[in-house]
Backbone bond lengths (Angstrom), bond angles and torsions (degrees), N, CA, C in turn:
res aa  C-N    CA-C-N  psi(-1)  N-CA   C-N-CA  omega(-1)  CA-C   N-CA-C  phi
1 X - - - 1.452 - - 1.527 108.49 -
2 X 1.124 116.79 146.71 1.504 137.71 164.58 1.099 138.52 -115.87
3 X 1.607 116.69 100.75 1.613 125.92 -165.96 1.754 109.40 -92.72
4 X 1.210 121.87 130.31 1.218 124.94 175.12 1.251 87.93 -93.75
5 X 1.595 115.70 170.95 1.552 124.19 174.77 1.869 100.33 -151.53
6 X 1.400 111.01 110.03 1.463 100.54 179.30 1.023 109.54 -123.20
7 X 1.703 114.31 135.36 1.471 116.51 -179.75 1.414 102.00 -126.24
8 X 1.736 98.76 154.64 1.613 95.84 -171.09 1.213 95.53 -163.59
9 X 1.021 131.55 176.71 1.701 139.36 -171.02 1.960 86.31 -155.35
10 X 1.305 91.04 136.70 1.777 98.72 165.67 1.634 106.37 -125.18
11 X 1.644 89.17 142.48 1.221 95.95 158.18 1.420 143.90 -33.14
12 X 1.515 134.08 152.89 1.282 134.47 -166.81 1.360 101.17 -74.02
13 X 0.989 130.06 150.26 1.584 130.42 177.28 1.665 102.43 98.56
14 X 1.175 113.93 -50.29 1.420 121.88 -150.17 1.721 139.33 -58.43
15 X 1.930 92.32 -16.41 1.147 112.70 158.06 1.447 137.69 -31.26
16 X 1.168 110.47 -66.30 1.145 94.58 169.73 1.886 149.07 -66.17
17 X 1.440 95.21 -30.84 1.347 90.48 157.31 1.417 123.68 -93.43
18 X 1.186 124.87 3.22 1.219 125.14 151.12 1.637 120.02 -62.93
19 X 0.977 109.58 -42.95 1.197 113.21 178.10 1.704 132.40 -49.60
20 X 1.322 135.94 -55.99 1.056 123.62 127.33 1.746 154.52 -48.79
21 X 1.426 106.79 7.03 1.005 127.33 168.33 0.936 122.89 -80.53
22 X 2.089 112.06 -44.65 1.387 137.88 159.96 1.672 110.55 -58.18
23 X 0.992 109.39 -31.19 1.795 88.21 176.66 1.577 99.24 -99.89
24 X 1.012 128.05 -19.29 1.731 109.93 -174.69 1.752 92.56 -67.53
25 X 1.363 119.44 -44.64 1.726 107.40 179.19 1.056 95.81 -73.18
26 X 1.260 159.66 82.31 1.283 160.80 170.75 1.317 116.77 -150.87
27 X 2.103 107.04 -39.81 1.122 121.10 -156.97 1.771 74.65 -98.32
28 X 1.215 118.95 -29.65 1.809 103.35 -151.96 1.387 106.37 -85.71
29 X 1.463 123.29 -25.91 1.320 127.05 172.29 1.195 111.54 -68.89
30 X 1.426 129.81 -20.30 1.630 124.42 -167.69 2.128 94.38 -81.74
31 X 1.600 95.22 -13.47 2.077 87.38 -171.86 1.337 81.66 -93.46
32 X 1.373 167.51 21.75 1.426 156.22 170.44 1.359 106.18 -79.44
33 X 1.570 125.21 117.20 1.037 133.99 -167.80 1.527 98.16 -60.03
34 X 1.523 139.49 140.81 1.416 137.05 -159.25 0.975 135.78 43.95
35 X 1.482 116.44 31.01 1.470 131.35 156.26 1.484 104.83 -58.13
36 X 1.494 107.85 118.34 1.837 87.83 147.33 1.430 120.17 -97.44
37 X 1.633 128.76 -62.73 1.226 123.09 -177.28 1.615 100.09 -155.81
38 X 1.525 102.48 160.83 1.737 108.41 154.61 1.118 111.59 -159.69
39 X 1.477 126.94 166.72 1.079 155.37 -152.18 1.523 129.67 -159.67
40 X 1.337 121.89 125.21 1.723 127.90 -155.72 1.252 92.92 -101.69
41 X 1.432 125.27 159.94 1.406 138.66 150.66 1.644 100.28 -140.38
42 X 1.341 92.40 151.85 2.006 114.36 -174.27 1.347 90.26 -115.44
43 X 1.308 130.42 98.11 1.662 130.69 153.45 1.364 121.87 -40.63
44 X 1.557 130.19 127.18 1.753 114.48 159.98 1.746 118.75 -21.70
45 X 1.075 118.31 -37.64 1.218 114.12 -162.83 1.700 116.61 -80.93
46 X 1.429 105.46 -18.23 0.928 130.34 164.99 1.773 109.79 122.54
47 X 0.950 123.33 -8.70 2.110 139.93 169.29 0.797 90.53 -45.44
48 X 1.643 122.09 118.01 1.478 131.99 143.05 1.875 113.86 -91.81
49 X 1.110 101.36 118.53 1.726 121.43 173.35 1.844 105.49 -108.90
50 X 1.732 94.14 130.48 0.875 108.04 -139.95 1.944 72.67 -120.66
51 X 1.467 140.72 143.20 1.151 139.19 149.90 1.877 114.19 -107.28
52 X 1.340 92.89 141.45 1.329 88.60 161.85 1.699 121.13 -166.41
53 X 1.278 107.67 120.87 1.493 139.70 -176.10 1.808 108.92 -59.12
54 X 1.418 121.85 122.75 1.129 115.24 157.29 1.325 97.74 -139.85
55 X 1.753 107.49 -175.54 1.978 114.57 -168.05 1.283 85.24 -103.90
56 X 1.267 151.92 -12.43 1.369 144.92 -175.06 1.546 133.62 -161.78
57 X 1.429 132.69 163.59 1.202 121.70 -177.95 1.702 94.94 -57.27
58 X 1.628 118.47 -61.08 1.685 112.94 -163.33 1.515 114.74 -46.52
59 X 1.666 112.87 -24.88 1.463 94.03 175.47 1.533 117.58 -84.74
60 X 1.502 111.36 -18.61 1.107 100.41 146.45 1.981 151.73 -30.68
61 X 1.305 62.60 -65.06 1.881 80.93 176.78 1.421 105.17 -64.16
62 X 1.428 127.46 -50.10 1.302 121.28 179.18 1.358 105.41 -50.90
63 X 1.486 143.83 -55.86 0.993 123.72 151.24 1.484 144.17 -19.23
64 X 1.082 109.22 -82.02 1.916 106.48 154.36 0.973 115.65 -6.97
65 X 1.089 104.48 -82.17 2.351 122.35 -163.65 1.613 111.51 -83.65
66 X 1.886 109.73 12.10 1.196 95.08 151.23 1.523 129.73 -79.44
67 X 1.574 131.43 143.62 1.307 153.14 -94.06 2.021 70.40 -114.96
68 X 1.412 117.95 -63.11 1.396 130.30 -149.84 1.775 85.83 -73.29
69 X 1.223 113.11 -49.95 1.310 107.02 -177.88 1.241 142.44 -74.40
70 X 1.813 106.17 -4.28 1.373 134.33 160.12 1.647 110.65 -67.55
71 X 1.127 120.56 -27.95 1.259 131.52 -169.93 1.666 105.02 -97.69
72 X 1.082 111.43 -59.90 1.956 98.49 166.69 1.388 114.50 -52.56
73 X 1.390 118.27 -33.62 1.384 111.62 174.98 1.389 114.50 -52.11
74 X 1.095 113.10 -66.06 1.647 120.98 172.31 1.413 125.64 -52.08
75 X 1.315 119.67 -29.78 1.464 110.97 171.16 1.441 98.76 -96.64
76 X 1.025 141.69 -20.74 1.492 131.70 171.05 1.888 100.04 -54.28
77 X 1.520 107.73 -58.54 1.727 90.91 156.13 1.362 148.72 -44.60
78 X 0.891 91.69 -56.13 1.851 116.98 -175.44 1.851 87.59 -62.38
79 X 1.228 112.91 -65.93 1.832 108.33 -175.25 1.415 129.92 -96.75
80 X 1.562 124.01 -43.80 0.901 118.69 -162.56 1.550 112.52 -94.83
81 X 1.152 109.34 -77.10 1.230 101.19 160.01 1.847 154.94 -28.11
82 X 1.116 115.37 123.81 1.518 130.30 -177.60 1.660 124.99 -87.75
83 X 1.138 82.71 -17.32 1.552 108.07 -171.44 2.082 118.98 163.96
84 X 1.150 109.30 140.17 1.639 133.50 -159.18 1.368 104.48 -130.65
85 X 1.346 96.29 157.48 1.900 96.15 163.57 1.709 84.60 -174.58
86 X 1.368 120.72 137.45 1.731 110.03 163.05 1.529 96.40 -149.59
87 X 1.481 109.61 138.53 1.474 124.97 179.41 1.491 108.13 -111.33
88 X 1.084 92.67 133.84 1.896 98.84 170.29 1.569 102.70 -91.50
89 X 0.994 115.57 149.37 1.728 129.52 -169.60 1.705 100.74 -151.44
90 X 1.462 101.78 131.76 1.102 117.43 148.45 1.060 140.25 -105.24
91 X 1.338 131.17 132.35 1.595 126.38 -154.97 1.824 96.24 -96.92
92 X 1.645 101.47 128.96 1.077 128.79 -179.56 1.822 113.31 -96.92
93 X 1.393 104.11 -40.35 1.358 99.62 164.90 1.532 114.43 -144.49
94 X 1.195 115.64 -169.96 1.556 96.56 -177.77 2.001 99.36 -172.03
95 X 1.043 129.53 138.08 1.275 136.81 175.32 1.896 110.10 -143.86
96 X 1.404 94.97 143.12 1.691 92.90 -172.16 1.341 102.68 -149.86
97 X 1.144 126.94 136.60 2.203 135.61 -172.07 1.173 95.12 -98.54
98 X 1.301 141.69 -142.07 1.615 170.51 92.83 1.596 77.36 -152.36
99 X 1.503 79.18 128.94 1.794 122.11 148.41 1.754 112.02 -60.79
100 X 1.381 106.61 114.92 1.547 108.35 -173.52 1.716 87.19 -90.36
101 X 1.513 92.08 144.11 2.047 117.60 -179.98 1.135 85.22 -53.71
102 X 1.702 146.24 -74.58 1.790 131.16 -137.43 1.550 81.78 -106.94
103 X 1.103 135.79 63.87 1.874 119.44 141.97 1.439 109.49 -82.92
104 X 1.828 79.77 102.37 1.466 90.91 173.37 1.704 109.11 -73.92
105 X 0.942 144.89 -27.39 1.628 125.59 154.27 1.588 116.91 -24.03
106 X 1.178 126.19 -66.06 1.456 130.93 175.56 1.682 105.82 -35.01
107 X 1.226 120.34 -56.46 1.307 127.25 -163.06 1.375 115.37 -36.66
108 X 1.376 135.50 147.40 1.758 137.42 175.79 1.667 86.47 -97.04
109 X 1.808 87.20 138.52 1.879 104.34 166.49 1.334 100.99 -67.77
C-alpha cells in the first residue's frame, strides 16, 4: 500500500473557494482505479493534513497525471495555499483491531 500525506495551510480568505474544490478532488480520486480511502483533518493551529490510501505506486501515478487534478494542484498554488508539503509513504507494516458491538468479554457481571 501507498499513503500520500498532504499538509497545507491556506490562505485567509481562501475558504471558500477552496472548499468545493476540496470535495470535487474528493469525488475524483474515489473513481481512480486503486483508490482505497482518505481522510482530512484541520489542526487548532490552523494545518490541514490531508491522508490518502492507494493499493499501489501505479494508482498512484494515475492520480498525479490526472488532467482535473493537475489543475487544482496549480491553483491550490497560485491561490489557496500559504504553504504545502506532501510525502509519499510506503507501508512497510501494518496492524488494525475493530472492537466487535456484542464482545461479550467487555460486558460487567
Amino acid at each position: 500500500m501507498i499513503v500520500a500525506v498532504f499538509r497545507s495551510r491556506l490562505n485567509p480568505g481562501a475558504l471558500e473557494e477552496y472548499g468545493p474544490m476540496a470535495k470535487r478532488m474528493s469525488e475524483l480520486a474515489k473513481g481512480i482505479a486503486g483508490y482505497i480511502s482518505h481522510k482530512g483533518f484541520v489542526a487548532e493551529d490552523g494545518e490541514r493534513v490531508t491522508i490518502v490510501e492507494f493499493e499501489s505506486e501505479e494508482a498512484l501515478r494515475a492520480w498525479q497525471i490526472d488532467r482535473e487534478h493537475g489543475k487544482a494542484k496549480r491553483r491550490g498554488i497560485e491561490s489557496f495555499f500559504s504553504e504545502y508539503k506532501f510525502q509519499i509513504c510506503s507501508v512497510m507494516r501494518g496492524r488494525s483491531w475493530t472492537e466487535k458491538k456484542n464482545d461479550k468479554s467487555k460486558e460487567s457481571a
